[in-house]
C-alpha positions in Angstrom: -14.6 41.1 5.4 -16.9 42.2 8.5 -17.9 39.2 10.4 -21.6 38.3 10.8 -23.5 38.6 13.8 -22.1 35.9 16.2 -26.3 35.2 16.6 -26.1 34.2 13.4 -23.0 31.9 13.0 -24.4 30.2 16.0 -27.8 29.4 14.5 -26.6 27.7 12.1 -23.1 26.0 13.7 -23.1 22.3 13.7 -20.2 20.3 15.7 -18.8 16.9 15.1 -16.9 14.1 16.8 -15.4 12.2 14.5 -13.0 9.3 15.8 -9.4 8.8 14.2 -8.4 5.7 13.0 -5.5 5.3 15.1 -4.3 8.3 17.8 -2.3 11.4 16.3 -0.3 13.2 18.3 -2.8 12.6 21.1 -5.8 13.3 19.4 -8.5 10.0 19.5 -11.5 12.1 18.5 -11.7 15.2 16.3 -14.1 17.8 17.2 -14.9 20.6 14.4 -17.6 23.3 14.6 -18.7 23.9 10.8 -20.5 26.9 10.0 -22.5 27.8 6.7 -23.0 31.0 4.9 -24.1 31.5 1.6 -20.6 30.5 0.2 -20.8 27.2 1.5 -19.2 25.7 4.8 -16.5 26.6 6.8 -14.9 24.9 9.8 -13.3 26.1 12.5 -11.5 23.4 14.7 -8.6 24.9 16.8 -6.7 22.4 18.9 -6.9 22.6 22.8 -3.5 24.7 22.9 -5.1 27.9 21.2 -6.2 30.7 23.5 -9.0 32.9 22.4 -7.0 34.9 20.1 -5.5 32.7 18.2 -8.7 30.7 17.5 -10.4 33.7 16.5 -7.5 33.4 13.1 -9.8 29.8 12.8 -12.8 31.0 13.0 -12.1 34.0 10.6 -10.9 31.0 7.9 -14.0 29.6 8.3 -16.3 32.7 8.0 -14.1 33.5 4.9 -14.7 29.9 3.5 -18.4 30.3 4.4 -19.4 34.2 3.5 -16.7 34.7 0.9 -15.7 31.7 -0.8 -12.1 31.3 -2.3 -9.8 32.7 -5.0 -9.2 31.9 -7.9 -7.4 28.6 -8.6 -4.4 28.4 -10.8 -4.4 24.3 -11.2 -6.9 21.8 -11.4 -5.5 18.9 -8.9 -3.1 19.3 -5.9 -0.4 16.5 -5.1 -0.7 15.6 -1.9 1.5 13.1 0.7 0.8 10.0 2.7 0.8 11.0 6.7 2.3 8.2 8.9 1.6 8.8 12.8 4.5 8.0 15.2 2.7 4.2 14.8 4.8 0.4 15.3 6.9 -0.3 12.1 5.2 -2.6 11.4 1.4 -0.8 10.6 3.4 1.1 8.1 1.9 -0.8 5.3 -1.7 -0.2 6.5 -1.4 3.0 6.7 0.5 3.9 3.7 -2.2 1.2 2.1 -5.0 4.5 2.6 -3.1 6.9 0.7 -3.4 5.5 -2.6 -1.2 6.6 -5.1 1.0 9.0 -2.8 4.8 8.4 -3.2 5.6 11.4 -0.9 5.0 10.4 2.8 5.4 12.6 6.3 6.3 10.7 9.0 6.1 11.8 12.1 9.0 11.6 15.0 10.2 12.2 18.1 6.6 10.9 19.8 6.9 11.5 23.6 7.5 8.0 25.2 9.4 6.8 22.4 13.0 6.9 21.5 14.8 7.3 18.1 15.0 3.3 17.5 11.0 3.6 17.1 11.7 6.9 14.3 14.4 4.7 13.1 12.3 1.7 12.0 9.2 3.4 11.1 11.4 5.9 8.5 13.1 2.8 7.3 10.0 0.8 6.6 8.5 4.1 5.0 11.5 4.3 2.8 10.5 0.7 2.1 7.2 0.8 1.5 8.3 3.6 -1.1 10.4 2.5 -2.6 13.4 4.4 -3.5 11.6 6.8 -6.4 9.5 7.9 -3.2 10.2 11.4 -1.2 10.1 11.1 2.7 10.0 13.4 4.9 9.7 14.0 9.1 8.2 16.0 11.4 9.4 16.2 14.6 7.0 19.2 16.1 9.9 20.7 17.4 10.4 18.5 20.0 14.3 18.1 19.6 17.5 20.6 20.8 19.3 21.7 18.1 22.0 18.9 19.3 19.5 16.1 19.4 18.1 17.2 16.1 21.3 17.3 14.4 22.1 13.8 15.7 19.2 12.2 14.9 19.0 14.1 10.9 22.7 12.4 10.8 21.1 8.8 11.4 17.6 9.3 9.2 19.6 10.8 6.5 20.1 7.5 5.1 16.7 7.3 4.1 17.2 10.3 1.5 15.0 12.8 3.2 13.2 15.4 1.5 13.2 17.9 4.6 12.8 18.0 8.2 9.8 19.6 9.3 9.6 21.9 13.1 13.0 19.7 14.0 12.8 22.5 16.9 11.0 24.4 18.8 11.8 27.8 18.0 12.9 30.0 14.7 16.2 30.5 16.3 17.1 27.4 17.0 16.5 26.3 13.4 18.5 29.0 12.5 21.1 27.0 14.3 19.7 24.0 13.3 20.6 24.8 9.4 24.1 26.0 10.5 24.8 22.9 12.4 23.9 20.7 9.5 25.8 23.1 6.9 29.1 22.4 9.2 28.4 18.7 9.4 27.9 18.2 5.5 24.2 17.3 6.3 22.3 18.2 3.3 18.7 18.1 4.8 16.5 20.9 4.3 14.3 22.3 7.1 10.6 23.4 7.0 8.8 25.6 9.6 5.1 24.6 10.4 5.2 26.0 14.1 7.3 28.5 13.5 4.7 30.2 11.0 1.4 29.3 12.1 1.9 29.7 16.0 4.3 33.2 15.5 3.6 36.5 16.8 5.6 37.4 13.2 5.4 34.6 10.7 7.8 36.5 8.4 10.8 36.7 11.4 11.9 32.7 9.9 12.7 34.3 6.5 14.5 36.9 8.5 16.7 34.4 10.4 17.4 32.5 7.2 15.6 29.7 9.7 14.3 27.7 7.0 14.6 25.9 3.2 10.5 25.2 3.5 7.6 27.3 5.1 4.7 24.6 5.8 1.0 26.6 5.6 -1.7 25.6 7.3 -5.4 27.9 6.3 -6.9 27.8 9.6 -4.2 29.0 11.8 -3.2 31.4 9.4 -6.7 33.2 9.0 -8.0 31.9 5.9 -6.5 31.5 2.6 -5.9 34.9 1.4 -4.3 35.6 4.4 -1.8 32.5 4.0 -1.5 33.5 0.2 -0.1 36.9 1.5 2.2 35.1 4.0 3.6 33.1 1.1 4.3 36.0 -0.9 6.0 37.7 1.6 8.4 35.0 3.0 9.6 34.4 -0.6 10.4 30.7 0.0 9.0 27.4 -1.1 5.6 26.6 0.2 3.8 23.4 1.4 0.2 23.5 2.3 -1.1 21.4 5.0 -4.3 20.4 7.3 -4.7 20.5 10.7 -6.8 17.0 10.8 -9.7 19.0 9.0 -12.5 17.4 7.9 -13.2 17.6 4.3 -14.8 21.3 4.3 -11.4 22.1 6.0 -9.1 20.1 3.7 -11.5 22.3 0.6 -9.4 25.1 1.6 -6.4 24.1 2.3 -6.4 22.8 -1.7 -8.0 25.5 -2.4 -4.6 27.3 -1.3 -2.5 25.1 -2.9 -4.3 25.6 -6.1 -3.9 29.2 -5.6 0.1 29.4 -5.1 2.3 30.5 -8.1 4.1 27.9 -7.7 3.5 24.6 -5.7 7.6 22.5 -6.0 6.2 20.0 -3.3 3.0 17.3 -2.5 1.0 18.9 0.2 -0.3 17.3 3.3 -4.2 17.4 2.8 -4.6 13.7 2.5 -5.4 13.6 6.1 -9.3 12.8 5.6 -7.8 9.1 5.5 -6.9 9.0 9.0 -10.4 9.9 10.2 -13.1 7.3 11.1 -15.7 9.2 9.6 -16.2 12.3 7.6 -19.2 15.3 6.9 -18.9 14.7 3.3 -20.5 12.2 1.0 -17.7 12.4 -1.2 -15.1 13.2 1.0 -11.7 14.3 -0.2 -9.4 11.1 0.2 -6.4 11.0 -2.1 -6.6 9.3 -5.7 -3.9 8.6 -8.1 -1.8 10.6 -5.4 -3.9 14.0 -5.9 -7.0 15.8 -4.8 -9.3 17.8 -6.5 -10.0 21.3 -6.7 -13.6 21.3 -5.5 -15.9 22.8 -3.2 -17.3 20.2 -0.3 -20.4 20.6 1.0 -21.9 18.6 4.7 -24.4 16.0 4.0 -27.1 16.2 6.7 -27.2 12.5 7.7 -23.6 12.5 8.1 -24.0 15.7 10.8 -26.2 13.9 12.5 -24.3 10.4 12.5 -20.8 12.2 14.0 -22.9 15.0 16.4 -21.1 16.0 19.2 -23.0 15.2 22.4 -24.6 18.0 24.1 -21.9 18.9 26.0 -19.1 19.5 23.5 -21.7 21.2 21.3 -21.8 23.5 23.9 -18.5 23.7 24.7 -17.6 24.6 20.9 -20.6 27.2 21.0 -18.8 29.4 23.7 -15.5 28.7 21.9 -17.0 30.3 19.2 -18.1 32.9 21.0 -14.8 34.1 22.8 -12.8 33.7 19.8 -15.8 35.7 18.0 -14.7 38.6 20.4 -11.0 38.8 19.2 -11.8 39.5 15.6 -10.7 42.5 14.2 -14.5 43.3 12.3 -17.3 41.6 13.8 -20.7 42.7 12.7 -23.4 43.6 15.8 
């Protein structure tokens, strides 16, 4: 699609600052600039980390939610997972406690000031909470060596993983990664999240034979067709996830999922429950383990309850801007 004027996207942009329930991966607040076109809304949130170019990939997801809508669906609902933040054993509960229904659950590892006691316990009151019909799975953000994440898969295993997501930083290394595994009789898949989203070439982990999973997010990706195509092309099993979207964001990323051929695993799009607050009257929060297949639209009272001070509306507004620049057809 060609872009519209960046005078208009900015007339009608609207930025929020939404608190999380408890911190993820650093984040206390989420900020998200939502933009509306005669599709509906769109949001484009990129964390800190992306440069210019890279968040011009968000905001052309949210332009394509807003001017063009979305494909097709293929299914009606979308299974989706309980997240659990690198949070004290014993809040597991809780926080399972707002994913209702779920019996898949991400947990999330390797948190920076904690050790693999802390992953240990929280997996293994997860796996608890679960029970043992329930799939669990880690994400580690690539923050282990190929050593260290071979070590610590050889003690978690015990909980009967479902994969290992971004064990390591790079697509090589979990290239290695899998090989390592394969020679100690560790049968734990791998996913790639980072190694998709943040690639110069998405498609070099099928290449490598890096990964068992890719893990899709729509934003980083530049929209849903976009991600659709990536899919296709990498030829492996696909879970769809958010990037702490509120629920116009987390609308697209089911809309993906709904979209996929085939969809083997729960997708992680049940984030909405970790926010304080959302732009949505009906805001898309699991039920009986699923989410709809629906369009969200922002309720007026709630952009002005979560507004972003003046500031950070601002700040987003030259975001915008710069990563307005970087797309590939922008109207004048």
């Amino acid at each position: 699609m060609t872009a519209p004027p960046l005078e208009e996207i900015l007339a009608g942009l609207r930025v929020v600052a939404i608190p999380m329930r408890v911190p993820f991966r650093g984040v206390r607040v989420r900020e998200a600039a939502l933009v509306q076109g005669p599709a509906g809304w769109g949001e484009f949130a990129p964390f800190l980390e992306y440069g210019a170019p890279e968040a011009s990939r968000w905001l052309a997801a949210a332009l394509e939610a807003a001017y063009d809508g979305l494909p097709t669906p293929v299914r009606d609902v979308v299974p989706v997972n309980a997240t659990v933040p690198a949070v004290p054993a014993d809040e597991v509960p809780a926080v399972l406690g707002r994913f209702p229904g779920c019996t898949t659950a991400k947990v999330k590892v390797a948190e920076r000031g904690q050790g693999l006691a802390d992953d240990l316990a929280r997996v293994a009151a997860v796996r608890a909470g679960l029970g043992r019909g329930g799939r669990v799975r880690v994400d580690a953000n690539g923050a282990w060596s190929v050593e260290d994440a071979a070590d610590a898969l050889g003690r978690l295993a015990r909980y009967d993983l479902e994969y290992a997501e971004q064990p390591c930083n790079t697509a090589v290394e979990l290239r290695d990664l899998r090989r390592l595994l394969a020679r100690r009789g560790l049968e734990v898949r791998v996913a790639a999240d980072e190694s998709i989203r943040k690639a110069a070439d998405p498609l070099r982990v099928r290449e490598l034979g890096a990964a068992d999973v890719v893990v899709v997010k729509v934003s980083p990706l530049g929209g849903v067709r976009a991600a659709l195509g990536i899919v296709e092309q990498c030829g492996l099993p696909a879970v769809v996830s958010s990037a702490l979207d509120t629920s116009v964001g987390i609308a697209g990323g089911v809309a993906l999922a709904a979209a996929l051929p085939d969809l083997e695993f729960a997708c992680g799009l049940g984030t909405v429950a970790l926010l304080g607050g959302d732009v949505a009257t009906d805001p898309m929060v699991p039920a009986s383990g699923s989410l709809p297949v629906r369009r969200v639209g922002a309720d007026e009272g709630l952009l002005q309850r979560w507004a972003a001070a003046p500031e950070r509306d601002a700040w987003w507004r030259e975001r915008v801007a710069a990563a307005y620049e970087h797309l590939p057809d922008r109207g004048r």
